[in-house]
C-alpha positions as CSV (number, residue, x, y, z in Angstrom):
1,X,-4.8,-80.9,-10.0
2,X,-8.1,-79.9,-8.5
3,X,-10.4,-77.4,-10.7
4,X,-10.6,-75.1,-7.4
5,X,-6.6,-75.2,-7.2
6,X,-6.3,-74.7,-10.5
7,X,-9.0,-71.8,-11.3
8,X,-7.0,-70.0,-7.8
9,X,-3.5,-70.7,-9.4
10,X,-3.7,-69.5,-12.8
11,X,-5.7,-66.2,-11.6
12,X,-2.9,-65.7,-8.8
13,X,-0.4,-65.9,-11.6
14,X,-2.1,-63.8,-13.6
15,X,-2.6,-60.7,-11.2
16,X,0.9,-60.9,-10.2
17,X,2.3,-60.5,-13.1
18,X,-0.3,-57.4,-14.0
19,X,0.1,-55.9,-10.3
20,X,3.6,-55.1,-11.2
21,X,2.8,-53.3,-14.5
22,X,-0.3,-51.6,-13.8
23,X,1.3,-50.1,-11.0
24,X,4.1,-48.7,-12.7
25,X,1.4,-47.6,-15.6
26,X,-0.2,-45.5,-12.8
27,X,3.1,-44.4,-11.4
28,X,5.3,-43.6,-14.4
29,X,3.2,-40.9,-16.2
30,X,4.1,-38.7,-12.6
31,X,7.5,-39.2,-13.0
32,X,7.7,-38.3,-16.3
33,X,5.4,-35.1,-15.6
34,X,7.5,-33.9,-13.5
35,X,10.9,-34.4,-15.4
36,X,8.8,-32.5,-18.3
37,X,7.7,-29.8,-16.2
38,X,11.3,-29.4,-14.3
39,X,12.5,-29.3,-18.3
40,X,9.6,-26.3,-19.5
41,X,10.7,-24.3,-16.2
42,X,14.7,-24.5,-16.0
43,X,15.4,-25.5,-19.7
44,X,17.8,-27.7,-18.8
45,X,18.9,-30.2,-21.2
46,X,19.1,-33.0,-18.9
47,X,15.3,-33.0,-17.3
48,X,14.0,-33.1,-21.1
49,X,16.3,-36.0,-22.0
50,X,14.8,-38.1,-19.2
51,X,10.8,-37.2,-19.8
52,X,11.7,-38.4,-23.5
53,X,13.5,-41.9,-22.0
54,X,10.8,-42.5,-19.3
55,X,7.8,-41.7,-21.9
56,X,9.4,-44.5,-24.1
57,X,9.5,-46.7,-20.9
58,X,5.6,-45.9,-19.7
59,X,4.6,-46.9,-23.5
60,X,5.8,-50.2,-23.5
61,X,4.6,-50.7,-19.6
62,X,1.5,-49.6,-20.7
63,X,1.0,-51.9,-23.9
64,X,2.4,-54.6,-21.7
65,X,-0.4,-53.5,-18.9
66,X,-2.8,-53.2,-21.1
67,X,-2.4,-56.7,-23.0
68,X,-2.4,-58.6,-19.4
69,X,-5.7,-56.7,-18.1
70,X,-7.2,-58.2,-21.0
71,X,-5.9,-61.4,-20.1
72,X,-7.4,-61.1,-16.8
73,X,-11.4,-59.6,-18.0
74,X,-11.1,-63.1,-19.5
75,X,-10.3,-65.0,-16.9
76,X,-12.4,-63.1,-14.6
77,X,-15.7,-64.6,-16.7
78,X,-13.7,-68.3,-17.8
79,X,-12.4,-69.2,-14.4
80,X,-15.3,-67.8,-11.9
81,X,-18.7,-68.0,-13.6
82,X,-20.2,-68.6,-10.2
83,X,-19.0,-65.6,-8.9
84,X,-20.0,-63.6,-12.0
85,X,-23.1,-65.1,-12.0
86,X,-23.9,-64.2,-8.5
87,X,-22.5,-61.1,-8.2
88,X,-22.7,-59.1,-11.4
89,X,-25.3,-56.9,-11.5
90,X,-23.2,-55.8,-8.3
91,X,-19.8,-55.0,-9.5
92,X,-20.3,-54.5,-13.1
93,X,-20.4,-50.6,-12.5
94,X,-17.2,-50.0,-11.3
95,X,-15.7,-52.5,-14.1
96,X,-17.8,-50.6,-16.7
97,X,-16.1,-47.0,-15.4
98,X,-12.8,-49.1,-15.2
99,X,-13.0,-49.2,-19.0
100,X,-13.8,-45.6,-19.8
101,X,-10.6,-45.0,-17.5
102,X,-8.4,-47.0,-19.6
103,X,-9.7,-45.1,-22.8
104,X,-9.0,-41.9,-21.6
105,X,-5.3,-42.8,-20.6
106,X,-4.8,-44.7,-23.9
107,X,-5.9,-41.5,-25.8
108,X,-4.1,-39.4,-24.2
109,X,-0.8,-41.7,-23.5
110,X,-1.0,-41.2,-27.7
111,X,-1.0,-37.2,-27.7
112,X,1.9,-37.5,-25.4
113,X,3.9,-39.8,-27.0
114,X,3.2,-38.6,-30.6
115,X,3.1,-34.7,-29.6
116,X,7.0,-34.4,-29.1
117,X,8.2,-31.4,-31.1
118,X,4.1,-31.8,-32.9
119,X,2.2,-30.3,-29.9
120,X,3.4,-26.3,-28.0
121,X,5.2,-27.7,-25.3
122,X,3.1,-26.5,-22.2
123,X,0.1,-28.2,-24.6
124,X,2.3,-31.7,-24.6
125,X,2.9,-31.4,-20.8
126,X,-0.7,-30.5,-20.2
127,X,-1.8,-34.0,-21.8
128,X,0.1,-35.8,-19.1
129,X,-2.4,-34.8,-16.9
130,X,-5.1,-37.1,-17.8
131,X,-3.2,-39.7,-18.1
132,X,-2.3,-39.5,-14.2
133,X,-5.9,-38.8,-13.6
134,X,-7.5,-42.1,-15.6
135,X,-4.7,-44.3,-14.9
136,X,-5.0,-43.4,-10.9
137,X,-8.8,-43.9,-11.4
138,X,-8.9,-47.3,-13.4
139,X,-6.5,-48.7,-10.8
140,X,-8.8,-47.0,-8.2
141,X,-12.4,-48.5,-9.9
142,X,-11.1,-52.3,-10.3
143,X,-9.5,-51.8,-6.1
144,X,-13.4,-50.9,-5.5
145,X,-14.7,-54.4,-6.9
146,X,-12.0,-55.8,-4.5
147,X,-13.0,-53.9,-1.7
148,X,-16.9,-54.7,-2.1
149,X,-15.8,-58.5,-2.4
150,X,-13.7,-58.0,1.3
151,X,-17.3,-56.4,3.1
152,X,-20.2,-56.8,0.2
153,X,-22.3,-53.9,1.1
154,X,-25.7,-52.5,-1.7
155,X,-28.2,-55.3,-2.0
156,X,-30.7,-58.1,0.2
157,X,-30.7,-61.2,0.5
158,X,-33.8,-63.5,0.1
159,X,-33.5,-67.1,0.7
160,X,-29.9,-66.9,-0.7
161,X,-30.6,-64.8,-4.0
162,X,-29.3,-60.9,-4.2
163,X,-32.5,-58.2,-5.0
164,X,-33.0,-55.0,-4.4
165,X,-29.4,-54.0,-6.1
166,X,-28.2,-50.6,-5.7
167,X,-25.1,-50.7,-7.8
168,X,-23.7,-47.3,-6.7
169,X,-23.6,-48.6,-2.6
170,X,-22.3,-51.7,-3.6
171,X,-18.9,-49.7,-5.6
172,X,-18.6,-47.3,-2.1
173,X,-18.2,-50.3,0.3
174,X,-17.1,-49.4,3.8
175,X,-13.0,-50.3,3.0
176,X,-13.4,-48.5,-0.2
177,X,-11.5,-45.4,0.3
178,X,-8.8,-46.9,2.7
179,X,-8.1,-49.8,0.0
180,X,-8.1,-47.1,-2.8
181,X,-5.5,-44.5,-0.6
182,X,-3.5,-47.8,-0.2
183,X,-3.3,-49.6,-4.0
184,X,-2.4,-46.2,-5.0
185,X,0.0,-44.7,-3.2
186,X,1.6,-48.2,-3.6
187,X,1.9,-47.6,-7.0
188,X,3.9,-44.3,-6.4
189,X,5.9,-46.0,-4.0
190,X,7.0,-48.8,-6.2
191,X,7.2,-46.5,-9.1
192,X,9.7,-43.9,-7.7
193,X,12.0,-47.5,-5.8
194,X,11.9,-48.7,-8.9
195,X,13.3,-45.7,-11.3
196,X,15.6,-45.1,-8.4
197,X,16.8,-48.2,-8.9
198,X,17.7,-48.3,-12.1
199,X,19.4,-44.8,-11.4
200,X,21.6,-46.1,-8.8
201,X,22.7,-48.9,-10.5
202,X,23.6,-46.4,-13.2
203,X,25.4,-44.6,-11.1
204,X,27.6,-47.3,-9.5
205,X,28.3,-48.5,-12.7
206,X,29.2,-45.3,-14.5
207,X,33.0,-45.3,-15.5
208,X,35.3,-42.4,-14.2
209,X,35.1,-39.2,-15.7
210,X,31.8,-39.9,-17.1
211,X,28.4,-37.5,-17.4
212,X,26.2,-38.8,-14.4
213,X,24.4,-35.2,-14.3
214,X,20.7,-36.5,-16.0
215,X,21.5,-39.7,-13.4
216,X,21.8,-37.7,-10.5
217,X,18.6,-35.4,-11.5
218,X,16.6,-38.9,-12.1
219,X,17.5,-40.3,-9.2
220,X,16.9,-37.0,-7.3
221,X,12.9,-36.9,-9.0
222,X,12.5,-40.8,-8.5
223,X,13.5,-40.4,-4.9
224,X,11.4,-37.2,-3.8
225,X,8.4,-39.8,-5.2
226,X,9.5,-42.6,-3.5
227,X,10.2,-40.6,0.2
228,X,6.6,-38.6,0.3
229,X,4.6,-41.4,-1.0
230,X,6.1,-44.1,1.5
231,X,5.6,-41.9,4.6
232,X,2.2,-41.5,3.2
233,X,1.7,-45.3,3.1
234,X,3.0,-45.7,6.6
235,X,0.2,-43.5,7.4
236,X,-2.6,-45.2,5.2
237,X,-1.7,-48.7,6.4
238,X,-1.3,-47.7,10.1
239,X,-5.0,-46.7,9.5
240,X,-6.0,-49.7,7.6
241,X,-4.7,-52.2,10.6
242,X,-6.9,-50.4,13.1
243,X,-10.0,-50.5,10.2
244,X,-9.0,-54.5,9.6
245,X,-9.4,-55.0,13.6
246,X,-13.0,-53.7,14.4
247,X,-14.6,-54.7,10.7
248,X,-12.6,-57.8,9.5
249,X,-11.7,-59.1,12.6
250,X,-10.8,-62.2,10.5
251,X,-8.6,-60.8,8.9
252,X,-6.6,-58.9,11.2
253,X,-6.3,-62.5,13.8
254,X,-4.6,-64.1,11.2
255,X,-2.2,-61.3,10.2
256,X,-1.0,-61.0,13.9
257,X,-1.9,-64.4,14.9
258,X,-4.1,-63.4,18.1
259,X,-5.7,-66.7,19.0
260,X,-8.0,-65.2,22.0
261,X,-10.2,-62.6,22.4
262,X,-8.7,-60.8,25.0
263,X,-6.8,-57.6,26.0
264,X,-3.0,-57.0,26.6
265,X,-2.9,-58.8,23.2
266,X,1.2,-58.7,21.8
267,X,2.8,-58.3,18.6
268,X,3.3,-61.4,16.9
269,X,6.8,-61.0,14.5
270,X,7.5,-63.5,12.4
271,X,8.1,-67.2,14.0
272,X,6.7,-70.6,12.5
273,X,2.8,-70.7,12.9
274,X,1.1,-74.1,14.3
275,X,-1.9,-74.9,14.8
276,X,-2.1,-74.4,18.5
277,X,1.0,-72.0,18.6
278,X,4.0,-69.7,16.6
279,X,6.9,-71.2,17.7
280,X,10.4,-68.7,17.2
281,X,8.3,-65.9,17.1
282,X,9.4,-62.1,18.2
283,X,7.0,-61.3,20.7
284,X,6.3,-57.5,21.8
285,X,4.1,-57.4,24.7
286,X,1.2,-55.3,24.3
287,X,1.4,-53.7,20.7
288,X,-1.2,-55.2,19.1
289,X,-3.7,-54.1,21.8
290,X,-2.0,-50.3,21.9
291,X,-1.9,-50.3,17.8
292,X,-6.0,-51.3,17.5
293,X,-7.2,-48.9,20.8
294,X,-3.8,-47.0,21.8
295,X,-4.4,-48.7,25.2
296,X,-2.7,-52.2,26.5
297,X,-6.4,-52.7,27.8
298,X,-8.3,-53.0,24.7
299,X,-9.8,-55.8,23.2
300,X,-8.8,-57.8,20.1
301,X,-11.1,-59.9,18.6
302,X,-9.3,-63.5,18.1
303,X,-9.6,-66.8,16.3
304,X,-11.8,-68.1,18.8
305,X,-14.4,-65.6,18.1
306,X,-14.3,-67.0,14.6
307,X,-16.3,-70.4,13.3
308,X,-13.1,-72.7,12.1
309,X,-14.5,-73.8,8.9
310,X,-14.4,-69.5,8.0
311,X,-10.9,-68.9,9.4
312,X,-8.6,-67.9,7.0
313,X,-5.5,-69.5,6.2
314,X,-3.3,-67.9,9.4
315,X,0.4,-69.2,8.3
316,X,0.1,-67.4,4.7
317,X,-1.6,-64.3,5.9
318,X,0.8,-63.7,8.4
319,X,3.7,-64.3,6.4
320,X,2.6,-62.3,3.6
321,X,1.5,-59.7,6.7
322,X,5.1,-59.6,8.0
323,X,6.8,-59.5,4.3
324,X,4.4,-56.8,3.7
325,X,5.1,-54.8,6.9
326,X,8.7,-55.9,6.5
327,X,9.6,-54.7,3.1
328,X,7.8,-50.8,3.3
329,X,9.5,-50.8,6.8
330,X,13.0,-51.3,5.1
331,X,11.8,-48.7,1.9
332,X,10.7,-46.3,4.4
333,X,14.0,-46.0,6.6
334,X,16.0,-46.1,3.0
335,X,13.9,-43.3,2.2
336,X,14.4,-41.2,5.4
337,X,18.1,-41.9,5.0
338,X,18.5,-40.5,1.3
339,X,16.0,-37.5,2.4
340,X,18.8,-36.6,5.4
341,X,22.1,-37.0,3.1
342,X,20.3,-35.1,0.3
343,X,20.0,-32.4,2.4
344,X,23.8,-32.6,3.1
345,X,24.7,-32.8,-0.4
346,X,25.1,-36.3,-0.1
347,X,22.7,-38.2,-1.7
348,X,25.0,-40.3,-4.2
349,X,27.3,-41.8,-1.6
350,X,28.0,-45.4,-2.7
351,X,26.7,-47.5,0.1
352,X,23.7,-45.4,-0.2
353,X,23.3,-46.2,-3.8
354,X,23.5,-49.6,-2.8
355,X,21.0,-49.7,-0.3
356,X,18.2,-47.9,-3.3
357,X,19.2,-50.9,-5.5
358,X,18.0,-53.0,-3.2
359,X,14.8,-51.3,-2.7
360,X,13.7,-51.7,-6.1
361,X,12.7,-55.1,-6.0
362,X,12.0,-55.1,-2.7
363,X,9.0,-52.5,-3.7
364,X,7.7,-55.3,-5.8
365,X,7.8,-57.6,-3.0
366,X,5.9,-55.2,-0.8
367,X,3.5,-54.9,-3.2
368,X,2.9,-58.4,-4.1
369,X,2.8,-59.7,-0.3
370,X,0.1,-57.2,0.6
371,X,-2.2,-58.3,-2.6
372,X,-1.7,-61.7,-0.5
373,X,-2.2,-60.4,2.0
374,X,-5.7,-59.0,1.2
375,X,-6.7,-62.1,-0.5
376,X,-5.7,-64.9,1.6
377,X,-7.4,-62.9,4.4
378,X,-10.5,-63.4,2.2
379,X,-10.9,-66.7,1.9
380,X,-12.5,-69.4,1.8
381,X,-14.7,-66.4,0.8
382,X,-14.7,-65.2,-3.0
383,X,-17.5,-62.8,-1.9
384,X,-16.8,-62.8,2.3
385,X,-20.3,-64.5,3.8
386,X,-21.7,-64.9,0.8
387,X,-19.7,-66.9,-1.7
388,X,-17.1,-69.6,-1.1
389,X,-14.6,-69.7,-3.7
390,X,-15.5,-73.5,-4.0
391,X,-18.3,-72.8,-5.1
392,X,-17.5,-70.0,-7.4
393,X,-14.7,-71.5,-9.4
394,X,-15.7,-73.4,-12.9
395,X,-16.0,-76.9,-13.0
396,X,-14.7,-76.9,-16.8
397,X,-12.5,-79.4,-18.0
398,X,-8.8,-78.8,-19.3
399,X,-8.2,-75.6,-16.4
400,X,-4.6,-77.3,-15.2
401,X,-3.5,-77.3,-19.2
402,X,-5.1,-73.6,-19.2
403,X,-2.5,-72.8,-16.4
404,X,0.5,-73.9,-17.9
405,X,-0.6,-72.2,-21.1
406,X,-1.4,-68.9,-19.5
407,X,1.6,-69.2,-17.6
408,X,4.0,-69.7,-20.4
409,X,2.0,-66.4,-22.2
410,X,3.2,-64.4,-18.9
411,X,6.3,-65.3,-19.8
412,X,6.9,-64.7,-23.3
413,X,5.0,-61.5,-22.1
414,X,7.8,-60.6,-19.9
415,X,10.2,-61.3,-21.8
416,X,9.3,-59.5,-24.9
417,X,8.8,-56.2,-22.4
418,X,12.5,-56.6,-21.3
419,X,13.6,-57.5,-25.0
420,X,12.0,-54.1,-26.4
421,X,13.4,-52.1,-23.2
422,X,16.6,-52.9,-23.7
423,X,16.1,-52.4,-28.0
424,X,15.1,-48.5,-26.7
425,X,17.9,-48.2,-25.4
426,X,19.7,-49.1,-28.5
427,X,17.6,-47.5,-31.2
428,X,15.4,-45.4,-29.0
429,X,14.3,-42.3,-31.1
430,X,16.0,-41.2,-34.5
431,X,17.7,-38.5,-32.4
432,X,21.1,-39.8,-31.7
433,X,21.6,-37.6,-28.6
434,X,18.9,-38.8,-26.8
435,X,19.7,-42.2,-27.6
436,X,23.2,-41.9,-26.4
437,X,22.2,-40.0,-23.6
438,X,22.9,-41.1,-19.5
439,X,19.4,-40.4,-19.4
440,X,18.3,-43.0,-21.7
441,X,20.1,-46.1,-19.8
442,X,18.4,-44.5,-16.9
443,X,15.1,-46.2,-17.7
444,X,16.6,-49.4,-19.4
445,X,19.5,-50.2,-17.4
């Protein structure tokens, strides 16, 4: 296997394992504040039984998280030191704010899991709060390195070598805020699917005659998350297309697959991409222009505007494009559905259920195809016009062996989160109630 190959393969497998889990460590803690403050205000039984089951969840996410992040600072050094190297002094800011972040969550992710029944309980509820706040901004702090490496911005070049650094320019490059809006509310969106999820499944399974009330409520919570946060996304990434088409042009002709610069340009819809043309493709005649200028007459930069050896891969940005688009399409109308029965009292009918199942892995697909997305839209640049990723990756020996081993840690990783899940849910706290509660195999299955 070649070094570059391998260097890109093991860090791919890498961040999508942790995508998964440090979006659900940003998500989670919300969820869980609002169960707790729904609890503090109505004193109902069933609100408090679910905060306790979804804290014990977000702690074992969170170790989990935190254990493959570290994986990754590794890597990051091991696997690129041409990158590192070059780019540094550039990126090390937001990395070294990254790390206060994660102290402050871990802190207070151990008042709120130790301050049950020690703490006042507005006091314990309180100390949620930060840990929405850091774990929101750690997430946000590593998406800025990303969105400096998609449009470098804070620093000259002379004959090929970066001076004149200003750190804090580099860490607000222009995508910065539309890439931190969108890793975010991701987060939210595949946090509330997926607790849904697990809800529904709950509740199709739950035997006749049986307690589904704390199932309903955590459904009800996860599901108010999920709706507001993917009609914010729709939002955000409507945004972020238009952004993609007038500053990474690149980018955006490979998502849609516009070969010319022209106007009248159409919506390109899945198909089989050659090298001269997408065969099978759903073609809608005049969207792409009227999405980038809201007029069939505007211009879209194409793949001819574009020197071939800096194209990006089109076939696997616009797959993952369409998956992407695809997937929060489908979450978005599941959501809109569930927000009209609700309203009608019937937000548990079966085939609805059903439908929200679906949508919890489908979240993770979303989420996973648009870090594709963002990344094969990047190359062959590590650092876009300044650094290929050739030419960043280590030339090390042994890299394809690291791979496999890495890859097998992922997996032992994964399975040890699922093996202590399912053990919560079986000796969970040494109150038997809240072990035995619906609540409980809310989070755990």
């Amino acid at each position: 296997m070649d070094h570059v190959i391998a260097a890109r393969a093991q860090m791919g497998t890498s961040l999508a394992f942790h995508i998964v889990f440090a979006a659900l460590g940003v998500g989670l803690p919300l969820v869980v504040f609002i169960a707790e403050g729904l609890w503090l205000r109505t004193k109902r039984q069933a609100y408090y039984d679910l905060a306790r089951a979804w804290a014990k969840g977000m702690a074992v996410l969170f170790t989990v998280g935190a254990v493959s992040g570290t994986i990754l600072s590794f890597e990051l050094g091991l696997l690129w030191p041409g990158f590192m190297r070059y780019a540094g002094s550039l990126i090390g800011v937001p990395f070294s704010f990254e790390g206060f972040a994660f102290f402050i969550e871990a802190i207070f992710i151990g008042l709120y899991l130790y301050g049950w029944d020690r703490l006042p309980p507005v006091t314990h509820w309180l100390c949620a709060v930060p840990v929405i706040i850091s774990g929101a901004l750690s997430a946000s702090f590593v998406t800025l390195v990303n969105a400096w490496m998609n449009m470098p911005t804070g620093f000259r070049l002379d004959h090929g070598r970066i001076v004149d650094v200003d750190p804090f320019r580099a860490m607000f490059s222009p995508p910065w805020l539309l890439e931190v809006l969108h890793t975010t509310i991701a987060a939210y969106v595949i946090t509330g699917f997926g607790v849904a999820a697990v809800c529904a499944l709950a509740l199709l399974r739950a035997r006749p005659g049986a307690s589904v009330e704390q199932l309903r409520d955590g459904l009800r919570i996860a599901m108010i998350v999920a709706s507001v946060t993917a009609v914010l996304q729709f939002i955000v990434g409507d945004t972020i297309a238009r952004f993609d088409a007038s500053n990474e042009p690149w980018k955006f002709a490979a998502m849609e697959v516009v070969r010319h610069t022209q106007s009248h340009v159409p919506e390109t819809l899945g198909g089989i991409v050659g090298p001269n043309e997408t065969r099978y493709a759903i073609v809608i005649p005049d969207a792409d222009s009227l999405l980038v200028g809201f007029s069939p007459n505007t211009i879209v930069q194409g793949l001819d505007s574009i020197a071939p050896q800096d194209r990006p891969p089109v076939g696997r940005v616009h797959y993952s494009f369409d998956t992407m688009v695809g997937s929060a399409s489908i979450l978005l109308l599941v959501a809109v559905l569930w927000a009209w029965f609700a309203r009608r009292g019937q937000g548990t009918q079966r085939r609805l259920l059903q439908a929200i199942v679906v949508c919890g892995p489908l979240a993770i697909v979303a989420l996973e195809a648009g870090w594709c997305t963002t990344e094969f839209g990047r190359q062959p640049w590590i650092a876009h016009g300044l650094l290929l990723v050739s030419a960043a990756a280590t030339t090390a020996p042994g890299i394809e062996i690291q791979f496999f081993v890495f890859t097998f840690v992922y997996v032992v990783l994964a399975t040890m989160c699922w093996w202590l899940l399912r053990r919560i849910r079986t000796h969970g706290s040494a109150a038997h109630e809240v072990i035995s509660s619906p609540s409980t195999r809310v989070v755990l299955g």
